[in-house]
N, CA, C and O atoms as a Tripos MOL2 file, in Angstrom:
@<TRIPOS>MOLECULE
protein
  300   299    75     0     0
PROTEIN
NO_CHARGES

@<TRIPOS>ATOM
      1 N          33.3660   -2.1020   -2.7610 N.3       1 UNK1
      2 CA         32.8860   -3.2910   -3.4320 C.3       1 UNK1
      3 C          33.5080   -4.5390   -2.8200 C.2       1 UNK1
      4 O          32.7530   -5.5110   -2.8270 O.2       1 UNK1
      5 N          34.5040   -4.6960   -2.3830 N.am      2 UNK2
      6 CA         35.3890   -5.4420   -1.9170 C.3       2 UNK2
      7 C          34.5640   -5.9100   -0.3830 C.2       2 UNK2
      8 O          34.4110   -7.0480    0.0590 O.2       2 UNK2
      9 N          34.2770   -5.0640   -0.0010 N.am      3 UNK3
     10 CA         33.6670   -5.5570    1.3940 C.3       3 UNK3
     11 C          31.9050   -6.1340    1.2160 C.2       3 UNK3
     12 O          31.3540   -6.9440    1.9610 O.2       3 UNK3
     13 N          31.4070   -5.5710    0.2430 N.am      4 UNK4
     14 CA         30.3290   -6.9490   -0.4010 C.3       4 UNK4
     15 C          30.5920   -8.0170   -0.5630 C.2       4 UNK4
     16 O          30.2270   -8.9370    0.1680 O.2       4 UNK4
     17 N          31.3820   -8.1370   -1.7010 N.am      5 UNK5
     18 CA         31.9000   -9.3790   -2.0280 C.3       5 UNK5
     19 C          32.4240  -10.4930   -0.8150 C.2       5 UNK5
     20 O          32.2420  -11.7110   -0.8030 O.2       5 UNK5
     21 N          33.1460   -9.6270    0.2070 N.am      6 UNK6
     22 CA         33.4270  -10.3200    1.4640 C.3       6 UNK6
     23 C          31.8590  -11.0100    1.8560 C.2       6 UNK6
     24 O          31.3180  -12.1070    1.7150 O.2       6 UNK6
     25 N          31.6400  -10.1970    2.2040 N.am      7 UNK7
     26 CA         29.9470  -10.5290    2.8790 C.3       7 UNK7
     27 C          29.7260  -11.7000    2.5960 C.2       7 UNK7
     28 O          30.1160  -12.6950    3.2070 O.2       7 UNK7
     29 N          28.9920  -11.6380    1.5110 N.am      8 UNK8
     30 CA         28.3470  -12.5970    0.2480 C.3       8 UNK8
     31 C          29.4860  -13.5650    0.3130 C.2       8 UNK8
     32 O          29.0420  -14.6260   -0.1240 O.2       8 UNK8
     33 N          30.4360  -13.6750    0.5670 N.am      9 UNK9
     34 CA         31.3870  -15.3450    0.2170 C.3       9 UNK9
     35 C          30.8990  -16.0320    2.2330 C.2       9 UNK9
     36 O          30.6930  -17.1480    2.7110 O.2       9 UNK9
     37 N          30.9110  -14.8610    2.7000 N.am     10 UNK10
     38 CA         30.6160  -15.2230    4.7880 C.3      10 UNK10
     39 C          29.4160  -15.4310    4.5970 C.2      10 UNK10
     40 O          29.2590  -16.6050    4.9350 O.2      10 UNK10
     41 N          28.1440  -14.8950    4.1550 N.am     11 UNK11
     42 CA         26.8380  -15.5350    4.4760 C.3      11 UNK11
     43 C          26.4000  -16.6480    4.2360 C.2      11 UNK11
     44 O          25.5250  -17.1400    4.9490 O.2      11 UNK11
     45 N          27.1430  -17.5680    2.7040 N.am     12 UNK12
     46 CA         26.6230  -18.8360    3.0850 C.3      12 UNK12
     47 C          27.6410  -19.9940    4.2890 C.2      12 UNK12
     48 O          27.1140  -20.9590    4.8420 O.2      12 UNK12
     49 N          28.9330  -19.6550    4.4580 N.am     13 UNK13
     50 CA         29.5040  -20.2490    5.3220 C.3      13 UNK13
     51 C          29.0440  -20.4620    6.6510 C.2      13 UNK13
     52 O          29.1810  -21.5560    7.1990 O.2      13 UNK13
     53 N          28.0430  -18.6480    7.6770 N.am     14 UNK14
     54 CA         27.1880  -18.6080    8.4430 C.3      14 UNK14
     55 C          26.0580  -19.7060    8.4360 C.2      14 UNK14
     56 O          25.6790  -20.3980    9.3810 O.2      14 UNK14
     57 N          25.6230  -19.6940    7.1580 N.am     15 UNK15
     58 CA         24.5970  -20.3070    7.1020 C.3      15 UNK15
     59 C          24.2160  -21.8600    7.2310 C.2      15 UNK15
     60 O          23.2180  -22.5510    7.4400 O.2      15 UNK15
     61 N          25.6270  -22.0140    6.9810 N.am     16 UNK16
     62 CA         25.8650  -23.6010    7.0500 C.3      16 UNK16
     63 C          25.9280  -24.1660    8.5390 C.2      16 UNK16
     64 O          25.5460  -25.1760    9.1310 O.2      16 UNK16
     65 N          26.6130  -22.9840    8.8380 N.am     17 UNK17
     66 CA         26.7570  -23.2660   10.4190 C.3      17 UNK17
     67 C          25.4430  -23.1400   11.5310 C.2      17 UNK17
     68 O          25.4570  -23.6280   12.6600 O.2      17 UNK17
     69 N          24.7540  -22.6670   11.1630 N.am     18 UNK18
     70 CA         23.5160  -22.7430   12.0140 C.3      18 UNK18
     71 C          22.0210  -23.1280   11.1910 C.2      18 UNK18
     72 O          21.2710  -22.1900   10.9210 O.2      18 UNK18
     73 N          21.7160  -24.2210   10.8960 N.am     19 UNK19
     74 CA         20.6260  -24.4430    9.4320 C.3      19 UNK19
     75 C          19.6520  -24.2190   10.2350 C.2      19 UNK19
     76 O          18.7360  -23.9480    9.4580 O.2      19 UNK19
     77 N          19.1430  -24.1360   11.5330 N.am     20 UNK20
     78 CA         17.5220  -23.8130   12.1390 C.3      20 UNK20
     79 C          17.3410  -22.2690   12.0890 C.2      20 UNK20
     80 O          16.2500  -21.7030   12.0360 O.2      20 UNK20
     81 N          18.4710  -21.7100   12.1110 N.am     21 UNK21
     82 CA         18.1690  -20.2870   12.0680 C.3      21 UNK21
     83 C          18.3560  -20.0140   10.6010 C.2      21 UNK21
     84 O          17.4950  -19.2020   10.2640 O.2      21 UNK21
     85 N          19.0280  -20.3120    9.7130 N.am     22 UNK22
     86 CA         18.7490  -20.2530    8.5130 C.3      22 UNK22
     87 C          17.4760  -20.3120    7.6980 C.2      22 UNK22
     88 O          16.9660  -19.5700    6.8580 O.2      22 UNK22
     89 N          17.1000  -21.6410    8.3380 N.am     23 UNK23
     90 CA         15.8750  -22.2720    7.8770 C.3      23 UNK23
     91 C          14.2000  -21.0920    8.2560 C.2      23 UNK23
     92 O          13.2200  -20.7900    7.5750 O.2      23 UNK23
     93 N          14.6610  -20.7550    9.6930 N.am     24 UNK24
     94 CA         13.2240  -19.8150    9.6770 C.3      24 UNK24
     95 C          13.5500  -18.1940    9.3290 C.2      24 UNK24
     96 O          12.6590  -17.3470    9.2730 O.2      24 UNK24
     97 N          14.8590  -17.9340    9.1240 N.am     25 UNK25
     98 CA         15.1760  -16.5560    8.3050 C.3      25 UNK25
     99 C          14.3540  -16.9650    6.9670 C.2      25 UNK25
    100 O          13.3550  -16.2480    6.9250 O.2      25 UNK25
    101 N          14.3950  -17.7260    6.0120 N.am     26 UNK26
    102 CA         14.1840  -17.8540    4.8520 C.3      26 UNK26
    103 C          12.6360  -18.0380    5.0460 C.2      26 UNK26
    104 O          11.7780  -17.4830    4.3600 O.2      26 UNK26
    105 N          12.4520  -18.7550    5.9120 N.am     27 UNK27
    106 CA         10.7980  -19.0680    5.7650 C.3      27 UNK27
    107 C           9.9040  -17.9190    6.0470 C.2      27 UNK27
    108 O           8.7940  -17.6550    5.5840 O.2      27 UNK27
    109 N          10.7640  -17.1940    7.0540 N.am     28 UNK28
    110 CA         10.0690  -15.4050    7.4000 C.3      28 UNK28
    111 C          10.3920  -14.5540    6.2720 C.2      28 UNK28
    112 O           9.5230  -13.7180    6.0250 O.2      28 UNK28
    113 N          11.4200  -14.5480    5.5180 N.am     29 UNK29
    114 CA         11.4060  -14.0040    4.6740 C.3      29 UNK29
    115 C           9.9740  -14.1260    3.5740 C.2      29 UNK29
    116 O           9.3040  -13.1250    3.3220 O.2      29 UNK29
    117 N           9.7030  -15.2680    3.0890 N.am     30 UNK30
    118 CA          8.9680  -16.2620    1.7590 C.3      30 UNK30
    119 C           7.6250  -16.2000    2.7980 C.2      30 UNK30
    120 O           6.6150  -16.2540    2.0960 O.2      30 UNK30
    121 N           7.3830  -16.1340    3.8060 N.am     31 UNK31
    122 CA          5.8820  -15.6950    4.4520 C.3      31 UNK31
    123 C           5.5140  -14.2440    4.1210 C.2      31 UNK31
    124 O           4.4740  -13.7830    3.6510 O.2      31 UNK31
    125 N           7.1400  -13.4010    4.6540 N.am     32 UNK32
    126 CA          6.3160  -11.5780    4.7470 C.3      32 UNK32
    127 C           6.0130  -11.4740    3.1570 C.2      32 UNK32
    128 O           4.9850  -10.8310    2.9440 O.2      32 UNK32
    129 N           6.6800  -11.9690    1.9490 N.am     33 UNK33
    130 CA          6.6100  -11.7840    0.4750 C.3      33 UNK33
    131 C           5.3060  -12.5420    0.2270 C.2      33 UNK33
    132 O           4.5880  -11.8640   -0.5090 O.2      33 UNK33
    133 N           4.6910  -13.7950    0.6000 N.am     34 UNK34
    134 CA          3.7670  -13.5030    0.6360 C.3      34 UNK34
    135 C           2.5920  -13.0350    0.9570 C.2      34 UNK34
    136 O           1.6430  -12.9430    0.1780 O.2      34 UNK34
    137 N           2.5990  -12.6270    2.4420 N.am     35 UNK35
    138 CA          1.9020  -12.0960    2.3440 C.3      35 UNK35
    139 C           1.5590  -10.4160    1.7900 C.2      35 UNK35
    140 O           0.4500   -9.8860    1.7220 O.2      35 UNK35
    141 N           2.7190   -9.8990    1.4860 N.am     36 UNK36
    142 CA          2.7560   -8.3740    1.3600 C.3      36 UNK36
    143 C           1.7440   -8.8310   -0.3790 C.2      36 UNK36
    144 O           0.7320   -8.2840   -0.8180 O.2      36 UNK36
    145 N           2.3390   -9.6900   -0.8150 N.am     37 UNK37
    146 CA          2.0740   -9.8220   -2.3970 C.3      37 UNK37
    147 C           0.4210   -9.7120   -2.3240 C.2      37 UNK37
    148 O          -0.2670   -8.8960   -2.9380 O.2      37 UNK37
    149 N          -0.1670  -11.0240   -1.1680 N.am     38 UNK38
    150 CA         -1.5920  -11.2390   -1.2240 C.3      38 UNK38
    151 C          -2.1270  -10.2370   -0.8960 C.2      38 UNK38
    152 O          -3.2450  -10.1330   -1.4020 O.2      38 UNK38
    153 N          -1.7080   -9.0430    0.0350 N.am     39 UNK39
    154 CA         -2.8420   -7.9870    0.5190 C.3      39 UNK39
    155 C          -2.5830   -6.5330   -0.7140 C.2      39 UNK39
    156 O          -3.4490   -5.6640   -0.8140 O.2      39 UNK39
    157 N          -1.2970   -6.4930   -1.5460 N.am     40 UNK40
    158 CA         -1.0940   -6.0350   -2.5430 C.3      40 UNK40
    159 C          -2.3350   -5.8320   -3.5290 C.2      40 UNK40
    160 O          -2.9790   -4.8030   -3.7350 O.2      40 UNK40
    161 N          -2.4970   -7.1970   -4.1160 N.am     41 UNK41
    162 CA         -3.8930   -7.5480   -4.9380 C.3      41 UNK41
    163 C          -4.6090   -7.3760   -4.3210 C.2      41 UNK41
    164 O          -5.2350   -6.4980   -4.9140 O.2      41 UNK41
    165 N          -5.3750   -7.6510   -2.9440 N.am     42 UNK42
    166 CA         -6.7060   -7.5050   -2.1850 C.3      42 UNK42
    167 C          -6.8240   -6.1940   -2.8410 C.2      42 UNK42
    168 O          -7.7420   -6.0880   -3.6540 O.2      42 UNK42
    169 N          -6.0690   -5.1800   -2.6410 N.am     43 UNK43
    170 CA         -5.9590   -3.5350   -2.3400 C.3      43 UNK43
    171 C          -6.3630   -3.0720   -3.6090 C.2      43 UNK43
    172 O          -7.3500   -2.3600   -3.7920 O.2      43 UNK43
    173 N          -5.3640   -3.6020   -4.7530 N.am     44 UNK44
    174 CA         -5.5290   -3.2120   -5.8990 C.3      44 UNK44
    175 C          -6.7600   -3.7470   -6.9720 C.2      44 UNK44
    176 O          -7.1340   -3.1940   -8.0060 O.2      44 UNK44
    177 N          -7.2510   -5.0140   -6.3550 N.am     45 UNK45
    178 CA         -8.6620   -5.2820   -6.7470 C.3      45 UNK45
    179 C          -9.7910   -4.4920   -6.3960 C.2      45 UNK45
    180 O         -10.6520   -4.4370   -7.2740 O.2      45 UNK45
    181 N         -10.0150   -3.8730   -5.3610 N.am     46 UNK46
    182 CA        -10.6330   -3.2220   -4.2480 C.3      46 UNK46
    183 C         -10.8940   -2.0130   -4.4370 C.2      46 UNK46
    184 O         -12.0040   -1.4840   -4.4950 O.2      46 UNK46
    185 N          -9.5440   -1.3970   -4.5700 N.am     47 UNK47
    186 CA         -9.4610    0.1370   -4.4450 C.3      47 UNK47
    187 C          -8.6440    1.0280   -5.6010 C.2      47 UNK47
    188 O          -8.8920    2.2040   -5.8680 O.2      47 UNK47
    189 N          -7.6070    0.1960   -6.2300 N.am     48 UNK48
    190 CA         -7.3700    0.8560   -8.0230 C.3      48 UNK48
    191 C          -7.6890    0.7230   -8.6210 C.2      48 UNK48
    192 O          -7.5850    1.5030   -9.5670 O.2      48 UNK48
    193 N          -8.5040   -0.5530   -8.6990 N.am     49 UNK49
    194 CA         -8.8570   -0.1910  -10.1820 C.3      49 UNK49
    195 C         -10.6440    0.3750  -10.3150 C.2      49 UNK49
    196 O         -11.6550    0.1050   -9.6670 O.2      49 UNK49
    197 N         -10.3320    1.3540  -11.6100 N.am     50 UNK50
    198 CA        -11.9750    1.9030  -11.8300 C.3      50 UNK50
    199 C         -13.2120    1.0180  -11.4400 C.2      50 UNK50
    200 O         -13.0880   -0.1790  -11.6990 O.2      50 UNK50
    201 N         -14.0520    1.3080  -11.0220 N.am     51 UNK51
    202 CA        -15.3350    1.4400  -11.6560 C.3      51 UNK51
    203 C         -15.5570    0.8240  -12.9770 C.2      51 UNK51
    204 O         -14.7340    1.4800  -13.6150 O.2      51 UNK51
    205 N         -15.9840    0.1850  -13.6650 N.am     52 UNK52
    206 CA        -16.1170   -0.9000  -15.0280 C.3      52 UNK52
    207 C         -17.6820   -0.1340  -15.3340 C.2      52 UNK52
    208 O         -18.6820   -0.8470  -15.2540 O.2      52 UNK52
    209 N         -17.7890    0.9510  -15.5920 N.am     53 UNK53
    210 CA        -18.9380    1.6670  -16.2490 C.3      53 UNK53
    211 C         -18.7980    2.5350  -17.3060 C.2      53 UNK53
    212 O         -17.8520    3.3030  -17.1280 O.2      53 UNK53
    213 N         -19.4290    2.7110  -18.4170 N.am     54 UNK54
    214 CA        -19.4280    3.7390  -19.5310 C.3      54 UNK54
    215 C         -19.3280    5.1860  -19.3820 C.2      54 UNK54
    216 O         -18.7840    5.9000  -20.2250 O.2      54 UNK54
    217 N         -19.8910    5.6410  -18.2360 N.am     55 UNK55
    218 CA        -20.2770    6.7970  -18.1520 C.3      55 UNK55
    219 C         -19.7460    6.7000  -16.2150 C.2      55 UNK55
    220 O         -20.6450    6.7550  -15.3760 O.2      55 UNK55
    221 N         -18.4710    6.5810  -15.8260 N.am     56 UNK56
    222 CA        -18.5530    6.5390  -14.2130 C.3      56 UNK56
    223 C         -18.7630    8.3700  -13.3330 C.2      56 UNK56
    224 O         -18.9600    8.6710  -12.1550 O.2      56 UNK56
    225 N         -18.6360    9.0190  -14.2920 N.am     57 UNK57
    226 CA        -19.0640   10.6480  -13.4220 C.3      57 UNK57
    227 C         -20.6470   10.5960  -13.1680 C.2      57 UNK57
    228 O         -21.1560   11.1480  -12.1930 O.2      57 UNK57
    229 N         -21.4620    9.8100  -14.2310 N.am     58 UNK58
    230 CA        -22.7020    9.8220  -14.0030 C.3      58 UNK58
    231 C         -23.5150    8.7990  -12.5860 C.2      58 UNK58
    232 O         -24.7020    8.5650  -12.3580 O.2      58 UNK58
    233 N         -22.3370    8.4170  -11.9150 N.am     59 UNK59
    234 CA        -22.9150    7.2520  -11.2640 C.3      59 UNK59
    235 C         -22.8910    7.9070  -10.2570 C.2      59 UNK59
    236 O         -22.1390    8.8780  -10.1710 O.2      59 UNK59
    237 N         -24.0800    7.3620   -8.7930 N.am     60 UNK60
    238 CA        -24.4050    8.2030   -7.7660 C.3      60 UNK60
    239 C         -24.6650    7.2240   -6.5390 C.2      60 UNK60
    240 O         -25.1520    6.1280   -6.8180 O.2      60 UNK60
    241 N         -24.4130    7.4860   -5.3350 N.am     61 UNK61
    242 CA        -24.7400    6.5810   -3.9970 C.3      61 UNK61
    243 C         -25.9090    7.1610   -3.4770 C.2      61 UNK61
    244 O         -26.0980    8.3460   -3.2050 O.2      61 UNK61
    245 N         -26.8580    5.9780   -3.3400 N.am     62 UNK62
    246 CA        -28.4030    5.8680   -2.7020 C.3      62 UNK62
    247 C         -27.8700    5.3070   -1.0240 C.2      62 UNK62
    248 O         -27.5440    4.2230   -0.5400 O.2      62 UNK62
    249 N         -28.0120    6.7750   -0.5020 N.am     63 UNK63
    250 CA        -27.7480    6.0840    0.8940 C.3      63 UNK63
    251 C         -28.9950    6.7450    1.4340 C.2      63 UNK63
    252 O         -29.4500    7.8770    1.2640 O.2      63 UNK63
    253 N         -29.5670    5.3310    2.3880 N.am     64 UNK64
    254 CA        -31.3290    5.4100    3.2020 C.3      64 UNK64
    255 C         -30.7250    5.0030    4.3940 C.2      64 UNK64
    256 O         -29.6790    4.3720    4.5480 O.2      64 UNK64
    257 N         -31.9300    5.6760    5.6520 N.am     65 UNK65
    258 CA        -31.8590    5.0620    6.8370 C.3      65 UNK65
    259 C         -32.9050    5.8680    7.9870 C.2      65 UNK65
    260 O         -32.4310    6.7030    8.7580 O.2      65 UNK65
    261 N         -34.0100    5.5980    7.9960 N.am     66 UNK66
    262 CA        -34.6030    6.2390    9.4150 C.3      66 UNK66
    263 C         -35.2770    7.5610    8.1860 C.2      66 UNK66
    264 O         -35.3430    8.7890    8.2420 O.2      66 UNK66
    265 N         -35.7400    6.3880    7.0060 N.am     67 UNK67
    266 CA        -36.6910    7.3750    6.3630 C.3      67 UNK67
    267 C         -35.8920    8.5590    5.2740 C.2      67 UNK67
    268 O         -36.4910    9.0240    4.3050 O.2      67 UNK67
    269 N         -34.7130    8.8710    5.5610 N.am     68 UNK68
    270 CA        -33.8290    9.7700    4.6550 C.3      68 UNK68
    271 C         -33.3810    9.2540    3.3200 C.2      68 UNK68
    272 O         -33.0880    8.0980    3.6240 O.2      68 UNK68
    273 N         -33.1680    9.3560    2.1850 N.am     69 UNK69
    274 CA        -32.5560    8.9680    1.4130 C.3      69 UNK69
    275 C         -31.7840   10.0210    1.0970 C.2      69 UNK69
    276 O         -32.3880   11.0910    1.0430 O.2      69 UNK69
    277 N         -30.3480   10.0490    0.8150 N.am     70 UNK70
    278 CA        -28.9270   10.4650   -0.0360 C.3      70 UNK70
    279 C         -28.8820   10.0650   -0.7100 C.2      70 UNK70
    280 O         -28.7210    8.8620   -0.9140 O.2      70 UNK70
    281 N         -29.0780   11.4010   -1.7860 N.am     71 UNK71
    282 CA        -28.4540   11.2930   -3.4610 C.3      71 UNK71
    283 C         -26.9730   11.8520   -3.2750 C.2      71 UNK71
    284 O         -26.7090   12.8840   -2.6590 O.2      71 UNK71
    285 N         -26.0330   11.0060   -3.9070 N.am     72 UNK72
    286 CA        -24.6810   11.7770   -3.5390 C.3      72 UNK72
    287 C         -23.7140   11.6060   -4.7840 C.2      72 UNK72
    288 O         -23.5880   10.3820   -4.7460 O.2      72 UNK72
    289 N         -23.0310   11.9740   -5.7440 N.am     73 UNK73
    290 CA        -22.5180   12.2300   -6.9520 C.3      73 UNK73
    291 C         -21.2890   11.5220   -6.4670 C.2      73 UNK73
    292 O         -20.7110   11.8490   -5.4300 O.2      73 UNK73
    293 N         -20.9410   10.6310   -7.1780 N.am     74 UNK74
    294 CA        -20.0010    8.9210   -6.4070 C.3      74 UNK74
    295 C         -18.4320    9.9790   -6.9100 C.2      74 UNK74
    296 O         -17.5300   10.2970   -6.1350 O.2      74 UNK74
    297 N         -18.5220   10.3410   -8.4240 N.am     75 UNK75
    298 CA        -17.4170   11.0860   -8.5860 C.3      75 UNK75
    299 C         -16.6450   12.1080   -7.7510 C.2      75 UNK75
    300 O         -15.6280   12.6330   -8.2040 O.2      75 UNK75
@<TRIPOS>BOND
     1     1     2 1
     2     2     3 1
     3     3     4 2
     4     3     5 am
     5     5     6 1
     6     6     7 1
     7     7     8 2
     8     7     9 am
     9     9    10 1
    10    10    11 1
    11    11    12 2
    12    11    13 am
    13    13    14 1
    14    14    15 1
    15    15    16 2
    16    15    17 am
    17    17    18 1
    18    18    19 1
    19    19    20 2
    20    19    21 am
    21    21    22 1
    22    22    23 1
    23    23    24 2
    24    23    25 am
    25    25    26 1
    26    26    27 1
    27    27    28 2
    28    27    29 am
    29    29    30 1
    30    30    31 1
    31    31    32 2
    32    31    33 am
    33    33    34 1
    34    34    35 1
    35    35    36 2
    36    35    37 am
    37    37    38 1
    38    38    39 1
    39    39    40 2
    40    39    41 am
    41    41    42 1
    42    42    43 1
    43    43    44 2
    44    43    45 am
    45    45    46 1
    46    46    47 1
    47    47    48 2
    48    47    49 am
    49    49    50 1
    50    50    51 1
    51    51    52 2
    52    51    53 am
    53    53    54 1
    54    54    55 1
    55    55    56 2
    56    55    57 am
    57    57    58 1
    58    58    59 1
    59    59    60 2
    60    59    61 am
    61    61    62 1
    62    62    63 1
    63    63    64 2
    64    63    65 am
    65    65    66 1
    66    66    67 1
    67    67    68 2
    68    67    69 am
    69    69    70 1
    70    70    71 1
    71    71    72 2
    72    71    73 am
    73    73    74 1
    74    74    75 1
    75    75    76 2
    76    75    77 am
    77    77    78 1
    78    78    79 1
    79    79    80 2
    80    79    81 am
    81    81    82 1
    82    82    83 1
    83    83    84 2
    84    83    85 am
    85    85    86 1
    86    86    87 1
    87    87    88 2
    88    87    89 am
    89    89    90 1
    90    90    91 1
    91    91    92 2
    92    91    93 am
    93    93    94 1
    94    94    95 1
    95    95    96 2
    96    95    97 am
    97    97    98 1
    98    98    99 1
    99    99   100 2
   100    99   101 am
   101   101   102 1
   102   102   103 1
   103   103   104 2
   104   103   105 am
   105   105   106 1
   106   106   107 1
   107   107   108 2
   108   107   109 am
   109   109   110 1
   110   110   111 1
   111   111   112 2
   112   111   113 am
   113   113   114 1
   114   114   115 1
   115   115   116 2
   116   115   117 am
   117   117   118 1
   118   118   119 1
   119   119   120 2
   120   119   121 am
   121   121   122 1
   122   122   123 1
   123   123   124 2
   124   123   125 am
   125   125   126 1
   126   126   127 1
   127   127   128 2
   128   127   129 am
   129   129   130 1
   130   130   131 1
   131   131   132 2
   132   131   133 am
   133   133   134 1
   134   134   135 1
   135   135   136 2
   136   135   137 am
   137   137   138 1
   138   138   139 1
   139   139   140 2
   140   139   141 am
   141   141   142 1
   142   142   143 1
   143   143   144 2
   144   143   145 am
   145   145   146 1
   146   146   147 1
   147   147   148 2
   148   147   149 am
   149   149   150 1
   150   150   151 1
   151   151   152 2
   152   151   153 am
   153   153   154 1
   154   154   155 1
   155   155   156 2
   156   155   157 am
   157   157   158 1
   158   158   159 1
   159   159   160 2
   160   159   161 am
   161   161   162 1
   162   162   163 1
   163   163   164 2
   164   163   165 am
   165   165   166 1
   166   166   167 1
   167   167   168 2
   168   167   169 am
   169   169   170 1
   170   170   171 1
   171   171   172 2
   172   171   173 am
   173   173   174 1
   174   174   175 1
   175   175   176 2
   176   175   177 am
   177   177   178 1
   178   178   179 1
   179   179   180 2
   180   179   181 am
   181   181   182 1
   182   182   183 1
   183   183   184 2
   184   183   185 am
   185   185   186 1
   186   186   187 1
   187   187   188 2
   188   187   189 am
   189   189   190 1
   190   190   191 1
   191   191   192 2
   192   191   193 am
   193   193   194 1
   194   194   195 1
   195   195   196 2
   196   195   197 am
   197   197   198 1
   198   198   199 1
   199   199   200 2
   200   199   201 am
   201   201   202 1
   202   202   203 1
   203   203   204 2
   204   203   205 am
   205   205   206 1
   206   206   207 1
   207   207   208 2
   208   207   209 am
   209   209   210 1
   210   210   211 1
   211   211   212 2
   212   211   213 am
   213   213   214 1
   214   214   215 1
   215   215   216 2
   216   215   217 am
   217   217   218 1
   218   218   219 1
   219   219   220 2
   220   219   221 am
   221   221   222 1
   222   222   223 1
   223   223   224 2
   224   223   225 am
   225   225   226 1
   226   226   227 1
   227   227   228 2
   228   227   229 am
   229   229   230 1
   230   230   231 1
   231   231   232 2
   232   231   233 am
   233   233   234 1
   234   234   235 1
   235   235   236 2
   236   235   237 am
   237   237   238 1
   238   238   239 1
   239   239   240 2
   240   239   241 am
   241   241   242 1
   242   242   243 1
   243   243   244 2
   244   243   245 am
   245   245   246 1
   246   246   247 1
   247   247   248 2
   248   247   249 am
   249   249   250 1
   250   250   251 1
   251   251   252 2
   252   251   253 am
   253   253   254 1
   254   254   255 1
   255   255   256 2
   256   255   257 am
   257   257   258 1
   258   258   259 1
   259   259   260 2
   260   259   261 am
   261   261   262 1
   262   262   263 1
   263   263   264 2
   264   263   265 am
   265   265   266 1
   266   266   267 1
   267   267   268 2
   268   267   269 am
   269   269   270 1
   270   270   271 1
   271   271   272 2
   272   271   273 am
   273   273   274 1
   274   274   275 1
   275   275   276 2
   276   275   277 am
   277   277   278 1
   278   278   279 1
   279   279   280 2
   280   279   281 am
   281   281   282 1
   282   282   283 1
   283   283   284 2
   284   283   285 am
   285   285   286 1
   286   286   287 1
   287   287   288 2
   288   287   289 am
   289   289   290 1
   290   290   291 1
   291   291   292 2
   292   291   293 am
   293   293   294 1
   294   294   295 1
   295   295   296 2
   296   295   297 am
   297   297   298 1
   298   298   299 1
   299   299   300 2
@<TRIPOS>SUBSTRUCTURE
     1 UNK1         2 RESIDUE 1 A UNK
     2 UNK2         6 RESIDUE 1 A UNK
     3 UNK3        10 RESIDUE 1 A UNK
     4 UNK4        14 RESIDUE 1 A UNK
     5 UNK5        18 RESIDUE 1 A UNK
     6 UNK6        22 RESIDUE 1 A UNK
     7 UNK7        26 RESIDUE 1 A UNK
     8 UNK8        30 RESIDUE 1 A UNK
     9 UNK9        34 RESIDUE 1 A UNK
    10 UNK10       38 RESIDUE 1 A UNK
    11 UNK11       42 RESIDUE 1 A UNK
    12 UNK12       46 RESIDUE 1 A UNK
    13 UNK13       50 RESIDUE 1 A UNK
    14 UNK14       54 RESIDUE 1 A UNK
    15 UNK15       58 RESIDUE 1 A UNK
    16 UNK16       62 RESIDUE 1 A UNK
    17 UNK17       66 RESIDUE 1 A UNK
    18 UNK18       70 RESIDUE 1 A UNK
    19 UNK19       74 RESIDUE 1 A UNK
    20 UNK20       78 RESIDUE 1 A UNK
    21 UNK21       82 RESIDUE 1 A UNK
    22 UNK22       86 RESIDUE 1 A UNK
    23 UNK23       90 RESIDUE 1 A UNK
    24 UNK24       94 RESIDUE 1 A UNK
    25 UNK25       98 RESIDUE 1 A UNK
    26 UNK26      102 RESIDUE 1 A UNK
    27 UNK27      106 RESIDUE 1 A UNK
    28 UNK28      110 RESIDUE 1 A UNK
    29 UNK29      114 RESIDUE 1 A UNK
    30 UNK30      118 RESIDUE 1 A UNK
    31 UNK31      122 RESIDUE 1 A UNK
    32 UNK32      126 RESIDUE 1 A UNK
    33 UNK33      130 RESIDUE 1 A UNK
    34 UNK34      134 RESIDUE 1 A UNK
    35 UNK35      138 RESIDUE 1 A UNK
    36 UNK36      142 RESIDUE 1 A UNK
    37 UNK37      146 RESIDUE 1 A UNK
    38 UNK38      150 RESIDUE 1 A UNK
    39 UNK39      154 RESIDUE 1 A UNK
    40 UNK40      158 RESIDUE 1 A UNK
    41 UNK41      162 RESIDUE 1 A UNK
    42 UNK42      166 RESIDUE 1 A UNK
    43 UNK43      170 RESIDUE 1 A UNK
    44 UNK44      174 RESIDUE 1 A UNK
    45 UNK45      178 RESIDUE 1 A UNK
    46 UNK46      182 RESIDUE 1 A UNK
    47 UNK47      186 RESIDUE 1 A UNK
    48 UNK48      190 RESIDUE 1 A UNK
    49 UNK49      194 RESIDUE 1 A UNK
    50 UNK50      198 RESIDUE 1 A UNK
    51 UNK51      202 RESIDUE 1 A UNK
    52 UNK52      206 RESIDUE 1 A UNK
    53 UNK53      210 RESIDUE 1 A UNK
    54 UNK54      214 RESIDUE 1 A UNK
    55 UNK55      218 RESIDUE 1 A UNK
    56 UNK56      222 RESIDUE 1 A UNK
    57 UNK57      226 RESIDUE 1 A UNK
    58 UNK58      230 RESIDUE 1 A UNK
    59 UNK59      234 RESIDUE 1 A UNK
    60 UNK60      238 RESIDUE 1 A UNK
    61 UNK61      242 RESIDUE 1 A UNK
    62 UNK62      246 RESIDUE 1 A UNK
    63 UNK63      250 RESIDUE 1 A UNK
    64 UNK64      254 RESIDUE 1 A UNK
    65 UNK65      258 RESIDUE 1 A UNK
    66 UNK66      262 RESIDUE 1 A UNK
    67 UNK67      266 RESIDUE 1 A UNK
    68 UNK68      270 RESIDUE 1 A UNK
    69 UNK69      274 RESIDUE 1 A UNK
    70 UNK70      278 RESIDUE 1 A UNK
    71 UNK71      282 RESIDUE 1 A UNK
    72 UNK72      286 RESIDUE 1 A UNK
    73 UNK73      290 RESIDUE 1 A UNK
    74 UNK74      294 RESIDUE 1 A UNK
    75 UNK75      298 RESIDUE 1 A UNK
């Protein structure tokens, strides 16, 4: 525990000492968070959550092309 605590009292002293590299550590940090956050939701809008139907086992994909149609049971 002792050698955390070290750390953590040296990282802002580092930090003082060099503020451009500080400055784009933090900003790369607060970019990858957002973006991990924004493609998070894309995903989970997209692809977790259900189907918004009463009955979703009953629902089916109409796939056509070159005259064929597919009936295909979506469940």
């Amino acid at each position: 525990m002792s050698a955390t605590g070290g750390d953590l009292r040296y990282a802002p002293r580092t930090m003082r000492g060099n503020p451009g590299f500080s400055a784009v550590a933090v900003a790369s940090v607060a970019l990858g968070i957002g973006v991990n956050t924004a493609i998070f939701s894309l995903v989970d809008q997209l692809l977790l959550w259900s189907v918004p139907a009463r009955e979703p086992a009953q629902l089916v994909n109409v796939e056509g092309g070159h005259g064929l149609v597919a009936w295909t049971n979506a469940s």
